[in-house]
Biotite code that builds the C-alpha atoms (Angstrom):
import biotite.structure as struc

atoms = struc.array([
    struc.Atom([0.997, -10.337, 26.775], chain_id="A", res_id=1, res_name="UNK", atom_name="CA", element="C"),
    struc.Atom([-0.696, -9.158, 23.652], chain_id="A", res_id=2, res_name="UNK", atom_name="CA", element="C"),
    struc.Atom([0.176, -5.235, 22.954], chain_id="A", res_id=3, res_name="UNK", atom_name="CA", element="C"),
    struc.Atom([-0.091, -2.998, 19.767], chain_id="A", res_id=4, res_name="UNK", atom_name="CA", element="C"),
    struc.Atom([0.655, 0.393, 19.794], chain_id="A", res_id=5, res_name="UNK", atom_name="CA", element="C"),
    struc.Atom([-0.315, 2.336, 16.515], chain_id="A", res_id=6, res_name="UNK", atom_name="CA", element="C"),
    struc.Atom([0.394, 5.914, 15.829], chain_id="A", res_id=7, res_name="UNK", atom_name="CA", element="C"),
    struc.Atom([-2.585, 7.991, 14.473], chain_id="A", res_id=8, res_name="UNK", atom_name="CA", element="C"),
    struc.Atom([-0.986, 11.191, 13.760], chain_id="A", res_id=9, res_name="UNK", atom_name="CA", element="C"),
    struc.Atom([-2.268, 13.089, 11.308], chain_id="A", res_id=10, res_name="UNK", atom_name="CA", element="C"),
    struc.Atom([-5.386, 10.591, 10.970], chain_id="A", res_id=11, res_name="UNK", atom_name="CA", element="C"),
    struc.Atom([-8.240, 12.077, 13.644], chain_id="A", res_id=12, res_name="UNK", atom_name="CA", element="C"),
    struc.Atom([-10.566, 12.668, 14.041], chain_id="A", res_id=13, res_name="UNK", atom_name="CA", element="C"),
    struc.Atom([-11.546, 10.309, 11.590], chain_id="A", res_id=14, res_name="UNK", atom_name="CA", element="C"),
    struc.Atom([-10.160, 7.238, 13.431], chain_id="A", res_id=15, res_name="UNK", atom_name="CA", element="C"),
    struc.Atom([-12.199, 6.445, 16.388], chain_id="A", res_id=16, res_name="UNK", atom_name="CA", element="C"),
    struc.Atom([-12.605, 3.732, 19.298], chain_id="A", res_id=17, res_name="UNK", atom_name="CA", element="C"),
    struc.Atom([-14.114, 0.465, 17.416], chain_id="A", res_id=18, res_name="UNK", atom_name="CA", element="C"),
    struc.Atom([-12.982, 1.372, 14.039], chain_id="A", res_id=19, res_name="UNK", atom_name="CA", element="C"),
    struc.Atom([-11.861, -1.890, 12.434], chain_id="A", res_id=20, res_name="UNK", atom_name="CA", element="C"),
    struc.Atom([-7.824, -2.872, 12.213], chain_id="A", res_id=21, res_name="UNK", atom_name="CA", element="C"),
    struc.Atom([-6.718, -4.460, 9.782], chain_id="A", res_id=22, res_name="UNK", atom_name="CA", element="C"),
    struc.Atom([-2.703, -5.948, 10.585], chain_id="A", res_id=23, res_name="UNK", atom_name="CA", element="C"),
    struc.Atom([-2.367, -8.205, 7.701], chain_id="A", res_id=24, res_name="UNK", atom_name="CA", element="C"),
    struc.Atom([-4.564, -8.923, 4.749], chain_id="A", res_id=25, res_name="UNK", atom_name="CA", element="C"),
    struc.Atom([-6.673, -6.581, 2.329], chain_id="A", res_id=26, res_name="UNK", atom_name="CA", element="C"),
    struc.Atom([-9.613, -3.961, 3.482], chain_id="A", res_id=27, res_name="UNK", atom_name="CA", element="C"),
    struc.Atom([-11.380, -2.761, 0.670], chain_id="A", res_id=28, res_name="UNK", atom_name="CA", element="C"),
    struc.Atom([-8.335, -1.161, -1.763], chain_id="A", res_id=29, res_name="UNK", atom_name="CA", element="C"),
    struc.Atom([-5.859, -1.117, 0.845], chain_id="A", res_id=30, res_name="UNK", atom_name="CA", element="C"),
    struc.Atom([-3.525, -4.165, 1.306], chain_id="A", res_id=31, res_name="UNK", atom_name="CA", element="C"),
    struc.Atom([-1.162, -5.167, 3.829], chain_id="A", res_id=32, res_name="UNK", atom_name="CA", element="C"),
    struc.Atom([1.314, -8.275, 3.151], chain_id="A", res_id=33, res_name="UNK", atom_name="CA", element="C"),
    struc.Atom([3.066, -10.117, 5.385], chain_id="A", res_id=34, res_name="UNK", atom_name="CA", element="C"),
    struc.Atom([6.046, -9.350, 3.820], chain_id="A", res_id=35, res_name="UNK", atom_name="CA", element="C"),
    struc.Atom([5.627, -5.843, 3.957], chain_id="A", res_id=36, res_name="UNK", atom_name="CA", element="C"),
    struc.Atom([4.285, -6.221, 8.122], chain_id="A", res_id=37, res_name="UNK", atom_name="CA", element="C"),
    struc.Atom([7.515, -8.235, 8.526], chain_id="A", res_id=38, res_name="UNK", atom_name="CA", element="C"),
    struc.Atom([9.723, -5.564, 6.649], chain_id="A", res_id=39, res_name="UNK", atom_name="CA", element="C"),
    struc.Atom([8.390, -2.735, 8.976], chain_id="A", res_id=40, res_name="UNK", atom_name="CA", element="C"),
    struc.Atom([8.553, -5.182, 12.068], chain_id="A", res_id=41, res_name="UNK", atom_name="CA", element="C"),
    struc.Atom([12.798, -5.657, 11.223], chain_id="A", res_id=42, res_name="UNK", atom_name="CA", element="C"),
    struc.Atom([12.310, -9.464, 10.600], chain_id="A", res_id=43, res_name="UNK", atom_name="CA", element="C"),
    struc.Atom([11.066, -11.851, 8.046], chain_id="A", res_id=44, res_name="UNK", atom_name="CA", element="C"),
    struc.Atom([7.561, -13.355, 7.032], chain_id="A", res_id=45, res_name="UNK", atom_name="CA", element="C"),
    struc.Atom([7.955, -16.474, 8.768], chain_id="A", res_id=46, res_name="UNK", atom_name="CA", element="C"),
    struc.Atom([8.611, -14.935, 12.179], chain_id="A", res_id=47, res_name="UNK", atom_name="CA", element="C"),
    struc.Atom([5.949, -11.950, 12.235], chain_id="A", res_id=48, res_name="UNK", atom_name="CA", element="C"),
    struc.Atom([3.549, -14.952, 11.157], chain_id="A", res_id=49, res_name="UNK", atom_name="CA", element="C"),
    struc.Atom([4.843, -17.133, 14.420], chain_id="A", res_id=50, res_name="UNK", atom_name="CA", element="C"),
    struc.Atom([5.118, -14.531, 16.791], chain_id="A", res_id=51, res_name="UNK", atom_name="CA", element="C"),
    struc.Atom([1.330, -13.597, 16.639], chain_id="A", res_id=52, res_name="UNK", atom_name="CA", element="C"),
    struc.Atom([-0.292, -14.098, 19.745], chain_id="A", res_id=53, res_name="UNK", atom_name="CA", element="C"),
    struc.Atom([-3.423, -17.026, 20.055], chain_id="A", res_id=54, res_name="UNK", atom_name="CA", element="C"),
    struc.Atom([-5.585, -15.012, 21.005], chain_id="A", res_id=55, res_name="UNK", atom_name="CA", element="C"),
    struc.Atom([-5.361, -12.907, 17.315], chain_id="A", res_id=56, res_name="UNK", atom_name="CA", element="C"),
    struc.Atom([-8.131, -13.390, 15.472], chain_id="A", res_id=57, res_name="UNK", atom_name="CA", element="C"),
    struc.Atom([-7.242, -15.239, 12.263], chain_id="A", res_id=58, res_name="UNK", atom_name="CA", element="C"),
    struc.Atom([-9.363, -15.902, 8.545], chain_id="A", res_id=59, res_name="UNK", atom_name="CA", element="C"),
    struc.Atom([-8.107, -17.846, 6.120], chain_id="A", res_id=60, res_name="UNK", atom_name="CA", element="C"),
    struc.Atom([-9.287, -17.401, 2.901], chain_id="A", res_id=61, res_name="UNK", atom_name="CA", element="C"),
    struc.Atom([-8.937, -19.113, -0.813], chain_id="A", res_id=62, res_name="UNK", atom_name="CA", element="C"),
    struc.Atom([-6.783, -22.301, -1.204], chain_id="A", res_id=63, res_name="UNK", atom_name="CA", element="C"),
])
């Protein structure tokens, strides 16, 4: 089962339905390792990478 939960305190109204989420990567200044994402998630890189579901979307980009 895929499932995110995300808490938005403090951010509406100016987070709405459809806005784009970014998990891992950059969005315009803001960047998001997976070293940080695996930090927060209690684990390390390798296993936040392998625990992603199929069904995630996934770009690869550069080398």
């Amino acid at each position: 089962m895929d499932f995110v939960m995300v808490d938005l305190e403090g951010l509406a109204p100016s987070v709405r339905v459809g806005d784009v989420a970014t998990l891992v990567g950059s969005d315009g200044d803001d960047r998001i390792t997976i070293d940080e994402f695996a930090a927060w998630a209690g684990t390390i890189a390798y296993e936040a990478l392998t625990r992603l579901g199929m069904r995630a979307t996934r770009e690869y980009l550069g080398g």
